[in-house]
VEXMITOR-833706 format. One record per residue: residue in three letters; residue number from 1; x, y, z of N, C-alpha, C, O in turn. Coordinates in nm, 2 decimals, padded with zeros to 4 digits. Layout:
N
 rest  nr   n_c1   n_c2   n_c3  ca_c1  ca_c2  ca_c3   c_c1   c_c2   c_c3   o_c1   o_c2   o_c3
  ALA NUM      X      Y      Z      X      Y      Z      X      Y      Z      X      Y      Z
...
END
This chain:
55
 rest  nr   n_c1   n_c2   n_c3  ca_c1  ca_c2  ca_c3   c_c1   c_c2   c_c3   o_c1   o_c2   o_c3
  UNK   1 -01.05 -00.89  00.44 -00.91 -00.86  00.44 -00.85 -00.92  00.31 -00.85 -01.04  00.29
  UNK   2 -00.80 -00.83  00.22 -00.74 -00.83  00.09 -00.58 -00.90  00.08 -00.49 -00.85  00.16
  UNK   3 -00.56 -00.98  00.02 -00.42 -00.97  00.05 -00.34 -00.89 -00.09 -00.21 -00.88 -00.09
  UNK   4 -00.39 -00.86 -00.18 -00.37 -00.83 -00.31 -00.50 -00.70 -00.31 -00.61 -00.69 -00.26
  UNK   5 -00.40 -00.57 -00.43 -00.45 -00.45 -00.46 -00.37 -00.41 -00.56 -00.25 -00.41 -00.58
  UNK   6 -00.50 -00.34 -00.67 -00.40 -00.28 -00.78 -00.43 -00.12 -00.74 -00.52 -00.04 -00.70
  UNK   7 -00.34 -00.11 -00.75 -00.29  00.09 -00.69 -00.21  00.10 -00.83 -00.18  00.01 -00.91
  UNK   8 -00.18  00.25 -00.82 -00.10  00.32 -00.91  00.03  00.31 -00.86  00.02  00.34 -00.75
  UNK   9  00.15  00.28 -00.89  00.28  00.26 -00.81  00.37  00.36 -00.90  00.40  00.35 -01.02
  UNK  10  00.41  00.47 -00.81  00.47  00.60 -00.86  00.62  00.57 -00.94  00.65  00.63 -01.05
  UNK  11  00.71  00.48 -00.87  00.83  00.42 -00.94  00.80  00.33 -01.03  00.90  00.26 -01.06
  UNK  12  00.67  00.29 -01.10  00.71  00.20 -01.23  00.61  00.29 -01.32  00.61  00.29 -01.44
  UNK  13  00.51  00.38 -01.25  00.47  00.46 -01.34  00.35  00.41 -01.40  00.32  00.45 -01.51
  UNK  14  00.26  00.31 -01.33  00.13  00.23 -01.41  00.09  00.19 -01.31  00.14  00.21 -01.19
  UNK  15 -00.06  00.09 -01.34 -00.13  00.01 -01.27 -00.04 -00.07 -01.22  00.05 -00.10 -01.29
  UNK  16 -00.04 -00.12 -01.09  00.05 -00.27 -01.05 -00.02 -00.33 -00.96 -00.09 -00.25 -00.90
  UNK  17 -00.03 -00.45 -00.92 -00.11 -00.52 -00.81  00.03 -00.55 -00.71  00.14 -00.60 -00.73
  UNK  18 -00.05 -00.48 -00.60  00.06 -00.49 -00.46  00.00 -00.57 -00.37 -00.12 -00.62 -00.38
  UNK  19  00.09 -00.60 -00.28  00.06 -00.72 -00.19  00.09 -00.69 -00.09  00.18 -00.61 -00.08
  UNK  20  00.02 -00.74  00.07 -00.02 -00.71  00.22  00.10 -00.74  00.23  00.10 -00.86  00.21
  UNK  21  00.21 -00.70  00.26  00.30 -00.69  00.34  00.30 -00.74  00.48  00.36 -00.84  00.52
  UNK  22  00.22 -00.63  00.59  00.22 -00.65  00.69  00.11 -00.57  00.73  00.05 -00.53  00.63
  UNK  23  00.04 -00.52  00.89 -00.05 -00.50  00.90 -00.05 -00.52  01.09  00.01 -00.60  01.16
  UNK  24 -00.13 -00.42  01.13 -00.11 -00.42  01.28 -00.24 -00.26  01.29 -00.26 -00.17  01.21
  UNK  25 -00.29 -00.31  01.42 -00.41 -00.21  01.44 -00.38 -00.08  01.52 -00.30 -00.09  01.61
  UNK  26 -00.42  00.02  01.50 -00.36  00.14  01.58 -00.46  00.21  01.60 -00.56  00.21  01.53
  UNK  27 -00.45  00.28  01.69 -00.58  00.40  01.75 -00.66  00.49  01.63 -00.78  00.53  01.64
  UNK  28 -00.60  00.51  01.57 -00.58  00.57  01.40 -00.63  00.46  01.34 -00.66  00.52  01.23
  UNK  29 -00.66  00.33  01.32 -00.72  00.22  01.26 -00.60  00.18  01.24 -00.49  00.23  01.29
  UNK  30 -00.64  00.05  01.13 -00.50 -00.08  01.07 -00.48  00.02  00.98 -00.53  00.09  00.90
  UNK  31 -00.34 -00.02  01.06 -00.16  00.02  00.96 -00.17 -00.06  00.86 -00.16 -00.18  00.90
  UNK  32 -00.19 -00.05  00.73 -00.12 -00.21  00.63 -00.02 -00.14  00.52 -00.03 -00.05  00.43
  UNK  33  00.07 -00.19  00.55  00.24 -00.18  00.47  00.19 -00.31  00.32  00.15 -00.42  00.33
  UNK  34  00.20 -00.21  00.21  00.19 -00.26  00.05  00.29 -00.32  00.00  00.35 -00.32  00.10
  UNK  35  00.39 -00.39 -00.10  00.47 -00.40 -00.15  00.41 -00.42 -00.35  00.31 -00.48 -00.38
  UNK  36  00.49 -00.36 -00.44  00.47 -00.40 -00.52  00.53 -00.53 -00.57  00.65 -00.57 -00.55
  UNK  37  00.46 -00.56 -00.63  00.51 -00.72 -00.71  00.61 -00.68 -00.80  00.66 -00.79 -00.84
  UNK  38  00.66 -00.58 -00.87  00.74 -00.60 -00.97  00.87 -00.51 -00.97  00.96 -00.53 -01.05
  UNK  39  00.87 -00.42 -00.84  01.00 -00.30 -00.80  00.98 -00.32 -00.68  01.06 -00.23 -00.63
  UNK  40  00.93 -00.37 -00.61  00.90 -00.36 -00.41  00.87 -00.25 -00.39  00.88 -00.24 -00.27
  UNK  41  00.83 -00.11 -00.46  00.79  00.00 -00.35  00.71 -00.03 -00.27  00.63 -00.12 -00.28
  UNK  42  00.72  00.04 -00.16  00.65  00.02 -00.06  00.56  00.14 -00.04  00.59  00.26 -00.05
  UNK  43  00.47  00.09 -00.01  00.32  00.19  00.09  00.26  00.19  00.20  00.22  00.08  00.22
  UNK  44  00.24  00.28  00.29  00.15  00.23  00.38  00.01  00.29  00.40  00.00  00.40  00.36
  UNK  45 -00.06  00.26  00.43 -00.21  00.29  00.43 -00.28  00.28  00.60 -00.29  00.16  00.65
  UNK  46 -00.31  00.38  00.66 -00.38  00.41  00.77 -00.52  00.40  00.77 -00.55  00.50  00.82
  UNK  47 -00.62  00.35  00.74 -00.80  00.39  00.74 -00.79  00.44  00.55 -00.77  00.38  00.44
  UNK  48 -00.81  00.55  00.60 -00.80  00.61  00.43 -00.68  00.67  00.38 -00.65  00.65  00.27
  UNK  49 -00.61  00.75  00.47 -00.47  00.79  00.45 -00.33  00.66  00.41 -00.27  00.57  00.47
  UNK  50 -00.33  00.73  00.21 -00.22  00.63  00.18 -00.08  00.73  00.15 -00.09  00.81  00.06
  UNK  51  00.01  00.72  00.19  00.17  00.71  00.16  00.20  00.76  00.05  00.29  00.85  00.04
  UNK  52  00.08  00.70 -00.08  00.18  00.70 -00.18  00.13  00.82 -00.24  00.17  00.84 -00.35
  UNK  53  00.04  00.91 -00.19 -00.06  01.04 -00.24  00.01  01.14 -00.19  00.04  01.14 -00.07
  UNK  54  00.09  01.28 -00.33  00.13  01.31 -00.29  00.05  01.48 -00.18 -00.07  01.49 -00.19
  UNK  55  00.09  01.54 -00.15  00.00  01.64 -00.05 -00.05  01.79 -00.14 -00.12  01.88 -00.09
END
């Protein structure tokens, strides 16, 4: 369990390292809600399904 991730964060436009927010287990696997360290976007991530990918 990570508490820190660098993702791509679509509102600052670059690499940024986000942080576990929060997190809770679902039939679907762990929910974990991202925040970035430097604008707060937020993400959430299911198993492999992330938020911030657009379709």
């Amino acid at each position: 369990m990570s508490l820190e991730m660098e993702h791509h964060c679509p509102a600052c436009g670059e690499e940024r390292t986000f942080w576990r927010a929060a997190s809770t287990l679902m039939h679907l696997g762990e929910k974990v809600k991202w925040r970035c360290t430097e604008c707060e976007y937020g993400l959430v991530r299911i198993g492999d399904i992330d938020t911030s990918v657009e379709a």
